[in-house]
N, C-alpha and C positions, 0 to 999 in steps of 0.2 A: 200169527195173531188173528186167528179165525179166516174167513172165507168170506167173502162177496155175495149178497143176493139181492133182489130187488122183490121190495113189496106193491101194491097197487092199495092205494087210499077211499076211505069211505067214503070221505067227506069229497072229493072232485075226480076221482078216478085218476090221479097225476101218478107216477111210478117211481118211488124214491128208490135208494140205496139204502142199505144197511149189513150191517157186520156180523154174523153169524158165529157162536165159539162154542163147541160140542162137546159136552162130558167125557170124559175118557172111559169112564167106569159105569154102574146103574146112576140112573138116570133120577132123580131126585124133583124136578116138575123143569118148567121154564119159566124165561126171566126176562120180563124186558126193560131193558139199562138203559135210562136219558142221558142223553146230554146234559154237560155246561152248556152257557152260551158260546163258548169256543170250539163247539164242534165235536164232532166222534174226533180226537183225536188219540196220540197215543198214550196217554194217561187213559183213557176211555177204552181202548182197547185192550190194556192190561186188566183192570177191571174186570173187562168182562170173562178175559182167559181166566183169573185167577174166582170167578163164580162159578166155570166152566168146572173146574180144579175139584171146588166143593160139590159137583153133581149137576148144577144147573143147565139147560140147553139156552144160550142165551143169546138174546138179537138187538144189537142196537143202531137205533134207525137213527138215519143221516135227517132230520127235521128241518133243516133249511134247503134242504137238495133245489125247492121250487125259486130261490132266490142266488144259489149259487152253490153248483154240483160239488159233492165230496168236500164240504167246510169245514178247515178245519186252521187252527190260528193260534199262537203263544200266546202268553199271558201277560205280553208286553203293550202300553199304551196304545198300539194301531192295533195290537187285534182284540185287548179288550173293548174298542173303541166299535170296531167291525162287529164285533159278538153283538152286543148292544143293540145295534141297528137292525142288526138280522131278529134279535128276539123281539123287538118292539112290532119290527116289519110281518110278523109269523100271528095269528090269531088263535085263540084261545079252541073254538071250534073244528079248526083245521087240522090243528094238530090233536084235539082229541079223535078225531077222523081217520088221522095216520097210525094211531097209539090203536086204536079198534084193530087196524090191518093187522098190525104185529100181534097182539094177542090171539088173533082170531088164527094167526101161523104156527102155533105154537099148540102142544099138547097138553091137556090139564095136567096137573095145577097150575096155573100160572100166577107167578109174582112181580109186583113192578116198583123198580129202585131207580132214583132219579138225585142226581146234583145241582147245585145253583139253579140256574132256568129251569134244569131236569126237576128239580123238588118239586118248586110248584107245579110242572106237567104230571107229576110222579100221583101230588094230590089230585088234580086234573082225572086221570085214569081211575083212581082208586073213586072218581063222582060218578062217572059217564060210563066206563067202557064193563061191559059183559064181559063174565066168565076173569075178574081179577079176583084171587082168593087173599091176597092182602098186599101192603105195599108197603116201603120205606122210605121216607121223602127228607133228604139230606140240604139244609140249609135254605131251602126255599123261598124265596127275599117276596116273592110274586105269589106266593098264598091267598096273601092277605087279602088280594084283587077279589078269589076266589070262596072267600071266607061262607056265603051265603048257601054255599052247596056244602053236601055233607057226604064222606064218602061212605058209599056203600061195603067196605070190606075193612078186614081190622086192618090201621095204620099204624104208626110210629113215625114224629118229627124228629128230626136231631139238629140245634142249633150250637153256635158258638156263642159264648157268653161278650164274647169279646169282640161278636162281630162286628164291627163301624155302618156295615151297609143292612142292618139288619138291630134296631133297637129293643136292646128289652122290652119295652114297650110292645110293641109288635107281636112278639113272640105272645104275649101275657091276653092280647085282644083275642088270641087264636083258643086260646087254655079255656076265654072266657065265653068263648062263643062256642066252645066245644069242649066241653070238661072231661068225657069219657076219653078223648085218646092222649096216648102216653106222649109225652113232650120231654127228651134228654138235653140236657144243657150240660157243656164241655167246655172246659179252662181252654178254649182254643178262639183262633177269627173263624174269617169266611174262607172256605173252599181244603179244611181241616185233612181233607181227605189225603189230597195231591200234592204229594210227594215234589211237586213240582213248584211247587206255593210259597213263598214267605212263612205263609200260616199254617203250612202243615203240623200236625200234630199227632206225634206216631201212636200214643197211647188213645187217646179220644179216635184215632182211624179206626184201632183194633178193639175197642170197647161198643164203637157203634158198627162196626162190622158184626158180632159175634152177638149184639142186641138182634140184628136185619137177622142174619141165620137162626137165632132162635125165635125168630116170629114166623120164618119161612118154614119152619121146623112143626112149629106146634099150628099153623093154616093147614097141613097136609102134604107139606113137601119132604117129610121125614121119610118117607119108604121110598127106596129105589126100585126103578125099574128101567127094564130096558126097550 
């Protein structure tokens, strides 16, 4: 489930961890995968083999390394509880700081897909960071924070309709403050992806997976190479 390496950050020069997953075949650009608030774990880790799978060279950084090395937690009330603390604890600048390093480790094209905490970092990237050629920003509850910046690269939201932590409303402030990017809405909750959820939702997984590959597709990541 990939390989170990360590980046060094823009934003304080601190040296995280992160997970490394390498194409098998031509090489189709790189990827870099956020976190949930619960850590690279290994829902996180498959992710990123199975973008690996489709060509991607993908790197997902450990984001709270500076609060507590290799985080990673179930989805049960202490470690959503844990997750929580750590994203509140994490600042918005820092970790666009760390999301620069990954990019900046990676070969063009680069694309960046993000969950829960990750979505809104995912928006995060696609505002700040250099050399992102588009991004996909899955359930993002923390956007909203971010609404005032606008990303510089083409995007795509994906929400649950049914999310409880995430109100339609919300979702609608985002559409209206930003009309040109595409916003998906899915008969699912929150965190739709993982397989590991209550709320997973296998067909909204694979409808907004195959949405994210045909925007990484048509940004420039459609020619392999090696």
């Amino acid at each position: 489930m990939g390989e170990a390496i360590r980046l060094r950050s823009g934003f304080d020069g601190f040296e995280f961890s992160a997970c490394r997953s390498a194409p098998r075949n031509a090489r189709r650009g790189g990827l870099v995968l956020i976190q949930e608030i619960f850590g690279v774990t290994d829902h996180i880790r498959e992710l990123a083999d199975g973008f690996a799978e489709d060509g991607y060279e993908v790197i997902a950084p450990s984001l709270y390394d500076r609060l507590e090395p290799g985080f990673a937690v179930g989805y049960d009330p202490e470690g959503t509880a844990r997750g929580v603390a750590h994203s509140q604890a994490t600042p918005w600048d820092q970790v666009a700081g760390d999301l620069s390093a990954v990019v900046a480790a990676l070969k063009p094209p680069v694309f960046v897909a993000g969950y829960c905490w990750g979505g809104a970092a995912t928006w995060l990237a696609a505002c700040r960071c250099e050399g992102v050629a588009a991004a996909s920003a899955f359930y993002g509850r923390r956007i909203s924070e971010l609404m005032d910046e606008a990303p510089r690269c083409p995007i795509i939201l994906h929400f649950g309709r049914n999310d409880a932590s995430i109100p339609l409303e919300r979702v609608e402030e985002i559409r209206e403050r930003h009309p040109d990017i595409p916003i998906h809405l899915y008969d699912a909750g929150h965190g739709f992806v993982s397989d590991r959820r209550s709320d997973h939702h296998a067909d909204a997984a694979r409808l907004a997976r195959l949405r994210t590959l045909q925007l990484f597709t048509n940004s420039g990541g459609g020619r392999g190479d090696m």
